[in-house]
C-alpha positions in Angstrom: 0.0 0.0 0.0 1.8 3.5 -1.1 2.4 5.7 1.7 -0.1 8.5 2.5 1.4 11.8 1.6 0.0 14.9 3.4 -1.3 17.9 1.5 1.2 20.6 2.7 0.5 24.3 3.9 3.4 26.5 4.0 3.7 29.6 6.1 6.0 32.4 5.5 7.0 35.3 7.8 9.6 37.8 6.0 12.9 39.7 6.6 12.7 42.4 9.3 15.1 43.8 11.8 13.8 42.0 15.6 13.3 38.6 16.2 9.7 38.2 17.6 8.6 34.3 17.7 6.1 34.6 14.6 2.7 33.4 16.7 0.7 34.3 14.2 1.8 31.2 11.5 2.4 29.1 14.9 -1.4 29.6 15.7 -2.6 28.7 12.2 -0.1 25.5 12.3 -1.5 24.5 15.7 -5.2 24.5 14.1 -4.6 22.9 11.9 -4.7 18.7 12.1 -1.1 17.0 11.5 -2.5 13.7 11.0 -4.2 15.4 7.5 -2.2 18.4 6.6 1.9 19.2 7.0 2.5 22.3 8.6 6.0 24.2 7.2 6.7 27.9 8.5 9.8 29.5 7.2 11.3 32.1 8.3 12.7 35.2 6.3 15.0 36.3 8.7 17.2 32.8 8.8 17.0 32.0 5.5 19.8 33.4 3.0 17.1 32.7 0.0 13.8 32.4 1.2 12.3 32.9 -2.0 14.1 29.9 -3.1 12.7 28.0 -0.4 9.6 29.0 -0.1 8.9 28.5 -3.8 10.8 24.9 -3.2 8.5 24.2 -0.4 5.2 25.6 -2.2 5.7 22.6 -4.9 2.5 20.4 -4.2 1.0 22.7 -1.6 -2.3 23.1 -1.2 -2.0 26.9 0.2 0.6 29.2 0.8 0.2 32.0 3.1 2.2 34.9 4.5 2.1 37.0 7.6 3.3 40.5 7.6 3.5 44.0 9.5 3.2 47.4 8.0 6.4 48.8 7.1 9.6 47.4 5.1 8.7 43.7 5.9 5.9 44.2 3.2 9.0 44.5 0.2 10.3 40.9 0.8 6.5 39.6 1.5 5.5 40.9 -1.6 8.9 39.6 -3.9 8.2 35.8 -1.9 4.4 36.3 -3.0 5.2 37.2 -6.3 7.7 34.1 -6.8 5.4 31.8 -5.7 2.8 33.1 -7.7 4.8 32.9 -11.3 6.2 29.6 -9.9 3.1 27.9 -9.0 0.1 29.6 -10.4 -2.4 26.9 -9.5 -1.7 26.2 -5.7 -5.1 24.6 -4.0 -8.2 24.4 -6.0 -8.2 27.8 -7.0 -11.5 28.9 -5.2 -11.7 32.5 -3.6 -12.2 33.2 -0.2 -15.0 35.4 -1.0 -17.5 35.8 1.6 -15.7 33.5 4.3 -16.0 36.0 7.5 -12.6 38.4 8.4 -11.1 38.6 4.9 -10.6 41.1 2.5 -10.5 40.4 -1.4 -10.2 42.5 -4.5 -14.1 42.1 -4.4 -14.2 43.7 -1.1 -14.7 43.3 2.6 -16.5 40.2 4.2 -18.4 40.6 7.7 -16.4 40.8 10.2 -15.1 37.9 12.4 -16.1 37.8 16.3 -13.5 37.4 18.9 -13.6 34.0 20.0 -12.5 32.7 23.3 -8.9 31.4 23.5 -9.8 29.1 26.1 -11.5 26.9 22.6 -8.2 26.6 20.4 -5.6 24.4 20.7 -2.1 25.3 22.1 0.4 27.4 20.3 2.7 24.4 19.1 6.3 26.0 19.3 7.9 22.4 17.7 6.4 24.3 14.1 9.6 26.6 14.8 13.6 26.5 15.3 12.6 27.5 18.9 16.9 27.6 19.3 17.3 30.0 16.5 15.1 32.8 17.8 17.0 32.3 21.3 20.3 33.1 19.4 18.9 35.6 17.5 17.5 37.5 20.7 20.6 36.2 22.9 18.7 35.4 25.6 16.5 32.7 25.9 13.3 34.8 26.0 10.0 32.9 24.3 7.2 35.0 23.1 3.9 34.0 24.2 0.7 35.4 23.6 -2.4 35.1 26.4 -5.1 36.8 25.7 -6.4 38.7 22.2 -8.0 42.2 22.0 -7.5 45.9 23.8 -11.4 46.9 25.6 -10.1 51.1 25.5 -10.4 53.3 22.6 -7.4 55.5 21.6 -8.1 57.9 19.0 -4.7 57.3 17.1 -4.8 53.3 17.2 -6.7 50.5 14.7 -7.5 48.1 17.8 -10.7 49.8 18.7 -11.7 48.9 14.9 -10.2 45.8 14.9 -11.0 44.0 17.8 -14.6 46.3 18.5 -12.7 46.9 22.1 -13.5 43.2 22.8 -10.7 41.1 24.8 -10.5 37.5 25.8 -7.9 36.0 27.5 -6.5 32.0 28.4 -7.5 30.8 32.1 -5.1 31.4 34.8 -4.8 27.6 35.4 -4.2 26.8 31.4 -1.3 29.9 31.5 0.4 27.9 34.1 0.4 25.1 32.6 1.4 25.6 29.4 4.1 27.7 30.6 5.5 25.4 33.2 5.5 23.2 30.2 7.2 25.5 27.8 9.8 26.4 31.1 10.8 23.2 30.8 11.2 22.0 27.8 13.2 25.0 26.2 15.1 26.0 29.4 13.4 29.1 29.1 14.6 32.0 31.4 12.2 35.0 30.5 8.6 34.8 28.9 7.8 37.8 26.6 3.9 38.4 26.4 2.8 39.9 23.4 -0.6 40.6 25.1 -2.4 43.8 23.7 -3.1 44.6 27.6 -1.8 42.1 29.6 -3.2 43.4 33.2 -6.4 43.8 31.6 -8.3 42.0 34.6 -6.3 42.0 38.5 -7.7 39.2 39.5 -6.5 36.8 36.2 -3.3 38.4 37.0 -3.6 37.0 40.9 -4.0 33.5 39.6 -1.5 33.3 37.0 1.3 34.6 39.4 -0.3 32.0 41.9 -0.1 28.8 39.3 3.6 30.2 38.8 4.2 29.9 42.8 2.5 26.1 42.7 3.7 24.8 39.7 7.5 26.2 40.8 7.9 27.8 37.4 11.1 30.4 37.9 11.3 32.5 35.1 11.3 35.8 34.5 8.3 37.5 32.5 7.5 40.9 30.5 3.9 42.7 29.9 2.2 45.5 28.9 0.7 47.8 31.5 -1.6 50.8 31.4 -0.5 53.5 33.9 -4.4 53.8 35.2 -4.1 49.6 35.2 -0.9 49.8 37.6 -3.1 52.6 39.9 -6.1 50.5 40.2 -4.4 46.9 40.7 -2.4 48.4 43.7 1.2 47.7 44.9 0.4 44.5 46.9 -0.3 42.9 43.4 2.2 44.3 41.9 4.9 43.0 44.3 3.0 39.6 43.8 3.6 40.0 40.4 7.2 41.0 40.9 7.7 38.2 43.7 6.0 35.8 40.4 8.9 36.8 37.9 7.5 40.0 36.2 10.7 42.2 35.7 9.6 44.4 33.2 6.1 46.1 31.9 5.6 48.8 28.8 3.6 51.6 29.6 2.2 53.5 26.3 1.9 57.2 27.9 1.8 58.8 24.7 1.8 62.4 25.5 2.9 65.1 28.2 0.4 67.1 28.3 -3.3 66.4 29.5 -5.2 68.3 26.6 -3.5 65.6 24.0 -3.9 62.7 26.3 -7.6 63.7 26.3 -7.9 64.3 22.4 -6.2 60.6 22.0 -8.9 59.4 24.0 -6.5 57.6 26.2 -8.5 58.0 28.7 -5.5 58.4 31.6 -4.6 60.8 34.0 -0.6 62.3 33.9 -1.0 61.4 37.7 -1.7 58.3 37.2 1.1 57.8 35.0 4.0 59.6 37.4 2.1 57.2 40.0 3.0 54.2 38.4 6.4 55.0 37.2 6.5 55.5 41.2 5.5 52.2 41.8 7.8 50.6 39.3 10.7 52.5 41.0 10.4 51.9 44.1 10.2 48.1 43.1 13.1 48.2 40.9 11.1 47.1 38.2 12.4 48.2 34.9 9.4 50.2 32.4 9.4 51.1 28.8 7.5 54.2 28.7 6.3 55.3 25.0 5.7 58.5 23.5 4.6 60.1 20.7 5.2 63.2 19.1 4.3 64.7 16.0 0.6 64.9 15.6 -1.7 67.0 13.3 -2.4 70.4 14.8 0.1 69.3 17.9 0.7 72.8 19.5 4.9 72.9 20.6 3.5 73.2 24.0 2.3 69.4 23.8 5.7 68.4 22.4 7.7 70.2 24.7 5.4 68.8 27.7 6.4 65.3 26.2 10.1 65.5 25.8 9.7 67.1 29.3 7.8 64.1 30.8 10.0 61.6 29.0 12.8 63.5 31.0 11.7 62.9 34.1 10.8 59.5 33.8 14.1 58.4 32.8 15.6 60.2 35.8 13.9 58.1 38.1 15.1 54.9 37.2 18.2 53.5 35.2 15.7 50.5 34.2 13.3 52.9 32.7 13.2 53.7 29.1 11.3 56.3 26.8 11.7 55.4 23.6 9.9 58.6 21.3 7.9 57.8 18.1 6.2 60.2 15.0 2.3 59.8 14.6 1.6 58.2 11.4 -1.8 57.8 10.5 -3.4 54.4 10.7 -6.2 53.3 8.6 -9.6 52.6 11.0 -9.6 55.0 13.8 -10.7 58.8 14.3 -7.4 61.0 14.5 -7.0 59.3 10.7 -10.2 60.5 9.8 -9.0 63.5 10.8 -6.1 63.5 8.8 -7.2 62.2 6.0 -10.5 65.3 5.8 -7.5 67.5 6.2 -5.8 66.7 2.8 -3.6 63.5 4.1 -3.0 61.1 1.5 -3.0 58.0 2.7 0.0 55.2 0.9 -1.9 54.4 -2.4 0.1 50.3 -3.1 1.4 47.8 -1.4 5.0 49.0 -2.0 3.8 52.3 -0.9 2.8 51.3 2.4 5.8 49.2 2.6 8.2 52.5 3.4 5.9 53.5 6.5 7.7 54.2 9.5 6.9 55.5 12.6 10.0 55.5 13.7 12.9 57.4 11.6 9.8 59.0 9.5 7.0 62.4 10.3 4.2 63.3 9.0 3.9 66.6 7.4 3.0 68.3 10.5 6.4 68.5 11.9 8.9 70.7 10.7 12.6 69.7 9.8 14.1 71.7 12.8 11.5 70.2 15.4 12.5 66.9 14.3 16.3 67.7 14.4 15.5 68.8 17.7 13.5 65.6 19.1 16.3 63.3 17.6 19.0 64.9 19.3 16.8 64.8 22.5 16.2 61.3 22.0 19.8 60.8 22.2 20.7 62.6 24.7 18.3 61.3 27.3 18.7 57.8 26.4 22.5 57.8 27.6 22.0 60.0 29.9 21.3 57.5 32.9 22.5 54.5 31.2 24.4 52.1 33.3 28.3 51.2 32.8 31.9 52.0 34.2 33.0 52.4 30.6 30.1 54.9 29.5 30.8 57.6 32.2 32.2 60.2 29.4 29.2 59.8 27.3 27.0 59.8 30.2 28.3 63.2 31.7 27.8 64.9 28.1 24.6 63.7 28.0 23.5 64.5 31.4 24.5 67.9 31.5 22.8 68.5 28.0 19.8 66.9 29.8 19.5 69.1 32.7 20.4 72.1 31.1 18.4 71.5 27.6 20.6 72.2 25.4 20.8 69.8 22.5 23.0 72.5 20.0 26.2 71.0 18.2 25.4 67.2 19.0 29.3 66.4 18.8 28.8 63.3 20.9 26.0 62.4 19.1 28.0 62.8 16.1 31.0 60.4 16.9 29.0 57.8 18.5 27.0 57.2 15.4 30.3 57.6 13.2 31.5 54.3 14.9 28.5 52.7 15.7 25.4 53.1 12.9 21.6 53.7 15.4 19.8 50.4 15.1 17.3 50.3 12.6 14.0 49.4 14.6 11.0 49.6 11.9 
């Protein structure tokens, strides 16, 4: 009797410059039944031809399919797509996914999907991926995990709202435990990165998980995002629980210094609550990732210079804090883009278009060349100003005087240190 031979599905996840674990394709794989289909993810960022491969791979698939975020990862998902495409023009049977819920087709848009509960699909099967490689890649042994789907608040400048219709569902404490315990284990994990939207989305799930931690003897550090009004309501007793349970670091989107923007962004946070919780992760040693941005239509300088004063004083209070500073770019889907775009913003027209967004190195139209020069050099500045390290003590001085006296003219250090060392690309 000839062998069985299993339809294949290939999943592709392109070139970009981190090394996140892609849970996307390793959510699809674990959905899908091993016994009827083979499951092959590759990886852009490890493979020295991955259009090669992929195309290699896509020989006798039924489906090929390709995960990607906006920005420069869209070039290579688009050259893979198109070399599959001329390769093998006839993959599967051909029929559109017209009408099946949560697509979008050159037809148009079908209804959208509902959120459904995590607690119904399978585990995230990490064996679909070279677990190993993203550990060297990262150099640490950090696995990304993902616990719960969705964001329930309604920030004027983000697609979540849109996306998700402020819904959230999360895994059961007890099933978090496990799985991690499990995962602990069997990759010698030492830190767990949650990719949760809003991780402390409800105190008490929080409570249990760190709890299942404590019984199941799972030591390993973990990382999550935090709202600043989250971290006021759930109280420092839970936080230290947290803390005592492995957490060692949290991001904190803040967004803006001043309380007029905070309020047009709908973020729905107080600036007390966020110099509260940066308290709180201080006086815990807990290190915080606080993020800003800057740059937004009709932004008076005011707002600016309230944020690059904000982000100041946060980094003073801790060396484990960072405040890494990004440019608004509009966002398809939510209402300071409708804003934008009713104001004469043109929104990337192709595929290749939207492949050169960035938020990061890029501004919108709104802010002028010598207010940008002026928030790079700040950026700068203030991230070495409290960084750790005997051998940085030069750089740090500069910096810190620069800092306290805010004066950012003739960035000589700036200068030399990105003669012999080039910034890290980040988007």
């Amino acid at each position: 009797m000839a062998a069985y031979v299993r339809p294949r599905v290939v999943l592709y996840n392109p070139k970009a410059v981190f090394h996140t674990m892609p849970l996307a394709l390793v959510a699809l794989g674990s959905m899908l039944d091993r016994r009827r289909f083979e499951v092959v993810i590759i990886d852009g960022r490890f493979e020295p031809d991955a259009a090669r491969r992929v195309v290699a791979e896509a020989r006798g698939a039924v489906c090929v399919g390709v995960t990607v975020l906006t920005g420069a990862p869209i070039h290579d998902a688009l050259a893979v797509s198109r070399a599959v495409k001329a390769a093998h023009p006839h993959v599967g049977a051909g029929r559109s996914v017209e009408g099946c819920a949560g697509t979008v087709t050159r037809a148009g848009t079908a209804a959208p999907r509902p959120l459904r509960d995590l607690n119904a699909l399978p585990p995230h099967d990490y064996s679909l991926i070279a677990v190993e490689r993203y550990f060297g890649a990262k150099n640490k042994r950090q696995l990304d995990y993902v616990s719960s789907q969705g964001c329930r608040f309604r920030c004027a400048f983000c697609a979540d709202p849109a996306v998700f219709a402020r819904g959230w569902t999360g895994l059961g404490p007890n099933r978090m435990g496990e799985e991690i315990a499990d995962l602990a284990l069997r990759y010698r994990v030492d830190e767990i990165a949650f990719q949760d939207e809003t991780f402390f989305t409800h105190p008490a799930r929080v409570a249990e998980f760190c709890d299942e931690l404590r019984r199941r003897r799972v030591r390993v550090r973990w990382t999550a995002t935090l709202r600043a009004d989250q971290a006021c309501r759930m109280g420092e007793p839970l936080l230290r629980t947290a803390i005592d349970a492995g957490l060692s670091r949290v991001m904190i989107g803040v967004e803006a210094g001043s309380q007029a923007t905070l309020d047009r962004l709908k973020k729905d946070l107080r600036l007390e609550q966020v110099l509260a919780a940066a308290e709180l992760c201080a006086r815990h040693r807990l290190g915080a990732i606080f993020n800003f941005i800057v740059g937004f239509p009709d932004e008076p300088e005011s707002s600016i210079e309230a944020t690059l004063a904000l982000a100041k004083r946060l980094r003073r209070m801790h060396e484990a804090f960072e405040t890494p500073i990004f440019y608004y770019r509009p966002y398809p889907g939510n209402p300071l883009a409708d804003e934008a775009s009713n104001q004469g913003y043109v929104f990337p027209q192709t595929l290749e278009a939207w492949a050169d967004f960035d938020y990061v190195g890029q501004s919108g139209p709104w802010v002028t060349a010598r207010r940008r020069r002026e928030v790079e050099r700040f950026k700068f500045y203030v991230r070495h100003a409290w960084k750790p390290g005997r051998w940085r003590w030069p750089l740090r001085t500069a910096a810190r005087w620069r800092c306290e006296h805010d004066w950012y003219g003739l960035p000589l250090e700036k200068s030399l240190v990105e003669l012999v060392k080039r910034p890290q690309q980040v988007s």
